[in-house]
C-alpha positions as CSV (number, residue, x, y, z in Angstrom):
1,X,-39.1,215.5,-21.7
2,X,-41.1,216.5,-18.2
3,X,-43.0,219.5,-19.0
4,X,-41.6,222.1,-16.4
5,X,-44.6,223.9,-14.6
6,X,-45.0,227.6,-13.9
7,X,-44.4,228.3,-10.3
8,X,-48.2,229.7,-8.4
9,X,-48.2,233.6,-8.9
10,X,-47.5,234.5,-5.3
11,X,-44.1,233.1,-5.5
12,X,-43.6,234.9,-8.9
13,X,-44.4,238.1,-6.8
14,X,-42.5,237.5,-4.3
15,X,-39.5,236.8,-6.3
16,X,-40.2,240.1,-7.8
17,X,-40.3,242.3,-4.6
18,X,-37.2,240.5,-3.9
19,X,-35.4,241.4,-7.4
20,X,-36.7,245.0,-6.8
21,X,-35.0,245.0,-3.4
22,X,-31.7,243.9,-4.8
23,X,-31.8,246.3,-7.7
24,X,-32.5,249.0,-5.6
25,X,-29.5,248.1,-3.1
26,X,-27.4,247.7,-5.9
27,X,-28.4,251.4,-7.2
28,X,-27.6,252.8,-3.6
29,X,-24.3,251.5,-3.5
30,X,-23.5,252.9,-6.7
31,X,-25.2,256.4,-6.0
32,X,-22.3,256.6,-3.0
33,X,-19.8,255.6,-5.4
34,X,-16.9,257.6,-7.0
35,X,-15.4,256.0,-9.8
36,X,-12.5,254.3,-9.1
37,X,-8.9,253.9,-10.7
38,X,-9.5,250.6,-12.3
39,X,-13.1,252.5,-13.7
40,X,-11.2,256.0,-14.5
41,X,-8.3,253.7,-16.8
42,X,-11.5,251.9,-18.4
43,X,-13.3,255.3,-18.9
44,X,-10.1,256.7,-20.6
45,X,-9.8,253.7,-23.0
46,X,-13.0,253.8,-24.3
47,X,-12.8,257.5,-25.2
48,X,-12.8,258.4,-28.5
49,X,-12.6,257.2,-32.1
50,X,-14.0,253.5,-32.1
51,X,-10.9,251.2,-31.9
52,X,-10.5,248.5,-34.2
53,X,-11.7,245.7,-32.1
54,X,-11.5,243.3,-34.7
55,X,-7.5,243.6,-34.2
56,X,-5.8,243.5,-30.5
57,X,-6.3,247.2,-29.6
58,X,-5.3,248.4,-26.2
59,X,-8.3,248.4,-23.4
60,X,-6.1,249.1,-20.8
61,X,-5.7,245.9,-20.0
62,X,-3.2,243.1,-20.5
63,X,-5.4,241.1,-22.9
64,X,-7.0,242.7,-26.1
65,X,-10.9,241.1,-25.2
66,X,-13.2,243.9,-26.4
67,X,-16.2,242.8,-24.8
68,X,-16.9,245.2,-22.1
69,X,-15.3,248.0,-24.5
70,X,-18.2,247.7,-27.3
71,X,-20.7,247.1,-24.6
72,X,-20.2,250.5,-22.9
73,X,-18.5,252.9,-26.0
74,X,-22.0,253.7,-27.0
75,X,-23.0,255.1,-23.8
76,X,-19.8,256.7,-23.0
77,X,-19.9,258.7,-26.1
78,X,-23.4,259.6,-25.5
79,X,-23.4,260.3,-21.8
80,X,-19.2,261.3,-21.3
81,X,-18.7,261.0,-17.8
82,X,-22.5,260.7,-16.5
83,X,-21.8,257.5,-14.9
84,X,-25.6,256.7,-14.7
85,X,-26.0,257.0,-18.0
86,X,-22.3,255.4,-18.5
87,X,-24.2,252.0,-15.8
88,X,-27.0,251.7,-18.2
89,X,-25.3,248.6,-20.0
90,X,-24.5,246.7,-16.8
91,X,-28.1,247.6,-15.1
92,X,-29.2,245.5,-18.1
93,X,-26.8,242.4,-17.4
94,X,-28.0,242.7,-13.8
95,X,-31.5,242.2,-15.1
96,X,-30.3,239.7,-17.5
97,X,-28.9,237.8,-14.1
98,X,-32.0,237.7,-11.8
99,X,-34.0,236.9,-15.3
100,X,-31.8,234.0,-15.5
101,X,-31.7,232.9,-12.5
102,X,-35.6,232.6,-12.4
103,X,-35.2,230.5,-15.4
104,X,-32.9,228.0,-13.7
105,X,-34.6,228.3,-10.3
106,X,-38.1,226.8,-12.3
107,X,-35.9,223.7,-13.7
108,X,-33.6,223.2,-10.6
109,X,-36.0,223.7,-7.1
110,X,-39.4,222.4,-6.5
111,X,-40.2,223.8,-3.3
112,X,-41.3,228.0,-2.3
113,X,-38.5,228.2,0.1
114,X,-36.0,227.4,-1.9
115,X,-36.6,230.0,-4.7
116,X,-37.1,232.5,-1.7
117,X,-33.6,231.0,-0.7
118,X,-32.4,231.9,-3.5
119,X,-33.4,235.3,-4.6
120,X,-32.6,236.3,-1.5
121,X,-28.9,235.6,-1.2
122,X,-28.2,236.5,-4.8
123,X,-30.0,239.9,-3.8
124,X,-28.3,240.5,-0.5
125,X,-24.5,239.2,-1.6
126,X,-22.5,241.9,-0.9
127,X,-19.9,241.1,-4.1
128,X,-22.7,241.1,-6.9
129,X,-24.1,244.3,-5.1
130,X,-20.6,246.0,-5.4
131,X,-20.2,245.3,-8.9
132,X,-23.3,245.5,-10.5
133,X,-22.8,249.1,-12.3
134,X,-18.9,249.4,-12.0
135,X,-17.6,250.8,-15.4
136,X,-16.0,247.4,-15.0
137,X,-17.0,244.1,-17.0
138,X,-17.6,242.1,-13.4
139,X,-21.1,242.7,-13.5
140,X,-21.4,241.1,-17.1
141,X,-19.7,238.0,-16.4
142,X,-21.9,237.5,-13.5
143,X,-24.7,237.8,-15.8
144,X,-22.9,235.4,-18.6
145,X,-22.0,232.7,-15.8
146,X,-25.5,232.4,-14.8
147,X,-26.5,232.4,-18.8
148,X,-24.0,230.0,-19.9
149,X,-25.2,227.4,-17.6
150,X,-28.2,228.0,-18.9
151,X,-27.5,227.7,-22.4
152,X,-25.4,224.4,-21.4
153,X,-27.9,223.0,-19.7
154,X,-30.1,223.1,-22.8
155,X,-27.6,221.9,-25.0
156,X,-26.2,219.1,-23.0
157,X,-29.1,217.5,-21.2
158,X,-30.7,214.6,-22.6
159,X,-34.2,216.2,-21.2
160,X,-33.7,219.3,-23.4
161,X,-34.1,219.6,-27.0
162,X,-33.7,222.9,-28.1
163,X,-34.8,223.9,-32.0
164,X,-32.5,224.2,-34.7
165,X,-33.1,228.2,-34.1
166,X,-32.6,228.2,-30.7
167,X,-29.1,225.6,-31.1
168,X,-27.9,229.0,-33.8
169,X,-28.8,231.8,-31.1
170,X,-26.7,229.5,-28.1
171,X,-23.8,229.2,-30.4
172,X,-23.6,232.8,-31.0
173,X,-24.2,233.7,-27.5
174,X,-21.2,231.4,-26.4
175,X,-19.0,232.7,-29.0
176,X,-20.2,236.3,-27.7
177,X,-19.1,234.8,-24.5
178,X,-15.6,233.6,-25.6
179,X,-14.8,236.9,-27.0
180,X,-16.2,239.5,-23.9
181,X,-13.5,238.1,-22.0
182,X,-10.5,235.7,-21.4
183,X,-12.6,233.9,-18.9
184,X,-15.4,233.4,-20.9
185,X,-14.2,230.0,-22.4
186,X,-13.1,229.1,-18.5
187,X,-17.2,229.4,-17.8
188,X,-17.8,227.4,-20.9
189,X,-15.6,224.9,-20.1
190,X,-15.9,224.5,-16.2
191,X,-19.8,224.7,-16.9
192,X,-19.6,222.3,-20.0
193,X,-17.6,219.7,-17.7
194,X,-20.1,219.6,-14.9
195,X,-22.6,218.5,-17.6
196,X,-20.8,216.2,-19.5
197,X,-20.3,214.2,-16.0
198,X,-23.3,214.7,-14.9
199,X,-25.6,213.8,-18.0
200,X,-23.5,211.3,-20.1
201,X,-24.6,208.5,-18.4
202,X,-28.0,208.4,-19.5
203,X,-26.3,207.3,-23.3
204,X,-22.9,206.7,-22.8
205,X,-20.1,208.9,-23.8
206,X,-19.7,208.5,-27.7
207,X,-23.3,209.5,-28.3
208,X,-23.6,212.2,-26.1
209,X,-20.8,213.6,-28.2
210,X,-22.2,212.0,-31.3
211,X,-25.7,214.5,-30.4
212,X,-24.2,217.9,-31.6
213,X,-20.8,217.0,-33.1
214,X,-21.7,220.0,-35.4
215,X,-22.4,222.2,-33.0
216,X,-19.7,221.7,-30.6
217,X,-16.3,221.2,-33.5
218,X,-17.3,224.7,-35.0
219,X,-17.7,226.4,-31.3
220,X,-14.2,224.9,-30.5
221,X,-12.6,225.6,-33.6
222,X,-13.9,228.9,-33.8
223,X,-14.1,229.8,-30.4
224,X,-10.3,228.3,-29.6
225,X,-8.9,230.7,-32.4
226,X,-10.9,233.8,-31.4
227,X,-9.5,233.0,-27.6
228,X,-6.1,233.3,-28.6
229,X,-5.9,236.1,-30.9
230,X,-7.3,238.1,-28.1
231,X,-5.6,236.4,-25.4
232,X,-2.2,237.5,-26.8
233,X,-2.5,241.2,-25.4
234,X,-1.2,244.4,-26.6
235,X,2.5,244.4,-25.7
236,X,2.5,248.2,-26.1
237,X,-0.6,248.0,-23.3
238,X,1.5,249.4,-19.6
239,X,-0.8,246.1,-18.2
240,X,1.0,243.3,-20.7
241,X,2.8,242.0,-17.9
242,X,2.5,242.0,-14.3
243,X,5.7,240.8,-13.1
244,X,7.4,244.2,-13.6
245,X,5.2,245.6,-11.0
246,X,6.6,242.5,-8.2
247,X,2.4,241.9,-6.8
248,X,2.2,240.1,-4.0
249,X,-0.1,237.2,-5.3
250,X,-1.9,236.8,-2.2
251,X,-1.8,240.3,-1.1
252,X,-5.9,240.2,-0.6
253,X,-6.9,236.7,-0.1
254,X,-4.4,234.3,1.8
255,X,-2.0,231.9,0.3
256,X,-3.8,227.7,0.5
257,X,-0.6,226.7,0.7
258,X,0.4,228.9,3.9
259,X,-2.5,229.1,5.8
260,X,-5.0,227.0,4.5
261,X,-7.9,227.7,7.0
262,X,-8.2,231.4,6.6
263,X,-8.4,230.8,2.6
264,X,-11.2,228.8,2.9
265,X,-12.7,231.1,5.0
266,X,-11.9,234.3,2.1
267,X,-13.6,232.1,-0.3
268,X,-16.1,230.8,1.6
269,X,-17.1,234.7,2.5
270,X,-17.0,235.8,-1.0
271,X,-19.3,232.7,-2.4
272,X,-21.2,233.3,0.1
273,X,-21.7,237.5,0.2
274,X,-23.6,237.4,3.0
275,X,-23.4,236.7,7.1
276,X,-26.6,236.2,7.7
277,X,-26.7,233.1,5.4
278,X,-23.4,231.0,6.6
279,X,-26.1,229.0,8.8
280,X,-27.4,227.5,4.7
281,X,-24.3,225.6,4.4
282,X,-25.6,223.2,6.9
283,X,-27.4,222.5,3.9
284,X,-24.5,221.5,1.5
285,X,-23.4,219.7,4.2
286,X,-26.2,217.4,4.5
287,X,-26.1,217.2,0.8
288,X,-23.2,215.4,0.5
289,X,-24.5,212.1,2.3
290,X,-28.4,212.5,2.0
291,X,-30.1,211.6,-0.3
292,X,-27.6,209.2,-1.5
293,X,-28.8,209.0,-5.0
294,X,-27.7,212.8,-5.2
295,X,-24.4,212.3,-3.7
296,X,-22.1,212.6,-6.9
297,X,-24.0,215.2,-8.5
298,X,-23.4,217.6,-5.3
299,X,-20.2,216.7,-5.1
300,X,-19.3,217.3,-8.8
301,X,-21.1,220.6,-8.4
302,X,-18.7,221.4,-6.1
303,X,-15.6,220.5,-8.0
304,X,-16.5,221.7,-11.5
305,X,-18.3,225.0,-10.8
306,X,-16.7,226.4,-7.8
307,X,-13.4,224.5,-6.9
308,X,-11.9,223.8,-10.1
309,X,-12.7,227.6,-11.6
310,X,-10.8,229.4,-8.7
311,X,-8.2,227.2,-8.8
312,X,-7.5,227.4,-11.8
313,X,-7.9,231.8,-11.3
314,X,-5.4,231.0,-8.8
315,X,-2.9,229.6,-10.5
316,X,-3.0,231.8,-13.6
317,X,-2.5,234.7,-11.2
318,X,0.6,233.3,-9.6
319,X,2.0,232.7,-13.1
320,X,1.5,235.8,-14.1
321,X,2.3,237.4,-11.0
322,X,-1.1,239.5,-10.1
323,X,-3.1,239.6,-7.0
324,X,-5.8,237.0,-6.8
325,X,-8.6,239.0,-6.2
326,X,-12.4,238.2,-5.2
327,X,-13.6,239.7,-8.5
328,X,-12.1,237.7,-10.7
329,X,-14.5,234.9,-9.6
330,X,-17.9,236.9,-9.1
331,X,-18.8,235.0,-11.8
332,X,-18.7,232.0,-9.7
333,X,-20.5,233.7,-6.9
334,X,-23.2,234.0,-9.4
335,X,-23.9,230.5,-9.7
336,X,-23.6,229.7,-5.4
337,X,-27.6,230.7,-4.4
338,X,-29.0,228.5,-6.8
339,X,-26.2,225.7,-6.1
340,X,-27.5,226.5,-2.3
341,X,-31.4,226.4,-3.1
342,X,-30.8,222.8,-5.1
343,X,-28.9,221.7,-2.0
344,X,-31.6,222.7,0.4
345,X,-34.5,222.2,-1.6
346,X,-35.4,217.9,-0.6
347,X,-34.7,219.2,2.6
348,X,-37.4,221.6,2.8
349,X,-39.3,218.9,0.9
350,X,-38.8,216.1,3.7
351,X,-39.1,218.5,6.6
352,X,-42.7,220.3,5.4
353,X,-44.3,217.5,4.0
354,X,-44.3,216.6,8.0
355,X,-46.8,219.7,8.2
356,X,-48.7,219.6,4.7
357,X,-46.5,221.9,3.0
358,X,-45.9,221.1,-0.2
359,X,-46.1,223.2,-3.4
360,X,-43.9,221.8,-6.2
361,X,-43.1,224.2,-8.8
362,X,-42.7,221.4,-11.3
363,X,-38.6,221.5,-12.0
364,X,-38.0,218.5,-14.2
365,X,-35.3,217.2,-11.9
């Protein structure tokens, strides 16, 4: 395996001044924020005697997950309805998503500008902002897509050999990750797909399974089984099923099948988060066709970690007749600045090399 380089301090500080600007913008937005219904429900289910999680207790919601419920009934019984003291948990997965994304920013980009890239939109975009320290579980999963493609990564890449200790602490984060939420096993397996196509080539397809057949039979058993024992819902829960309440599916973002062109655009808005940086996907653009050596990678990116996820959101929402909101992806949205920095990162290579700018940061790819 290449040995991945630190990047030079000033773009370590930089980075920093930039995470401190999108911490404090997040704080901001929540310091004008009144809780909302969805938040007031949440706060009213996590009240209380400690629910037995380990059966499928009612969350107010229509599945049973109890991730974001044990996350935040500590502080909710210390702080009642302090809701700084009630954000502390999700301040700490926002932290736990810009430390990620530093972590995949030194494997993924090589040049300054692109980690400045990046930092900067997942700073500015307007969606992870909102929900950073919503008595909501958005923020989490944010912070779980961004860590599960880490964790991934280091399981699936033929670069990466992770320790025997490290391959325990991954499997107990995924299963962590299964459990938080019914679309933790969509990031594990959109995120898992993208790798296997991406990396199996290098040894062919039986091997690559072959590597960690261990590893990967007791995360499916296990995980599979925990997924649908919470997945069942509480039928008592008001939440269990949506049709009752007759939701226009595609009351918020636009129906693909009717108008096509201003769906893109809702999506396109949301991965994006931020006006000021629609000019970057020029960027993707070029991507697609230059280099050429690149061409599948970018374009599998795009299917397996954006496209394939919200379609599939999509299509679970129509079945079970709720709105198909923006939130249910932010997770996705997560993973779009570093997906941008990649893209744009041989370009800024190319383009400043012209002028005698060049200062790798040593990413292994």
């Amino acid at each position: 395996m290449q040995k991945i380089s630190s990047p030079p301090k000033w773009l370590l500080i930089s980075v920093f001044v930039i995470t401190l600007l999108g911490l404090w913008w997040r704080i901001d937005i929540y310091r004008q924020h009144e809780w909302s219904t969805d938040e007031l429900c949440q706060y009213k289910h996590t009240v209380g005697p400690l629910k037995p999680f380990w059966l499928t207790a009612d969350y107010g919601e229509s599945h049973s997950f109890p991730g974001d419920y044990l996350l935040t009934y500590p502080f909710i019984q210390i702080f009642k309805e302090n809701k700084w003291g009630v954000a502390i948990p999700h301040f700490l997965s926002t932290l736990l998503g810009f430390y990620v994304l530093g972590l995949l920013c030194q494997r993924y980009l090589k040049h300054p500008l692109s980690w400045l890239m990046t930092f900067a939109m997942f700073a500015l975009h307007r969606q992870l902002i909102y929900h950073a320290l919503q008595l909501r579980p958005y923020s989490m999963l944010a912070a779980l897509g961004l860590s599960t493609f880490y964790i991934l990564e280091s399981l699936m890449n033929p670069l990466l050999s992770p320790s025997r200790m490290q391959c325990i602490l991954y499997w107990i984060a995924l299963i962590l990750t299964i459990i938080y939420h019914p679309y933790g096993l969509l990031i594990i397996c959109c995120w898992g797909l993208f790798f296997l196509l991406r990396d199996y080539r290098q040894t062919g397809f039986i091997p690559f399974i072959q590597r960690r057949w261990r590893f990967w039979l007791s995360l499916s058993f296990v995980g599979l089984l925990l997924w649908l024992y919470y997945n069942k819902g509480n039928p008592s829960s008001p939440f269990y099923n949506h049709r009752y309440l007759e939701l226009d599916v595609f009351q918020f973002i636009p129906n693909p099948l009717v108008d096509p062109i201003n769906f893109l655009k809702a999506v396109m808005t949301n991965l994006i988060g931020f006006k000021l940086f629609y000019l970057l996907l020029i960027g993707i653009a070029l991507r697609l066709w230059w280099p050429k050596q690149d061409r599948l990678i970018v374009a599998g990116f795009l299917m397996t970690i954006f496209i394939l996820p919200i379609l599939l959101l999509m299509i679970a929402d129509a079945v079970t007749g709720y709105w198909f909101l923006q939130r249910q992806y932010v997770w996705v949205m997560a993973i779009f600045p570093l997906f941008t920095g990649w893209c744009w990162d041989p370009i800024f290579i190319f383009f400043l090399n012209k002028i005698k700018w060049n200062m790798p940061t040593g990413a292994y790819r």
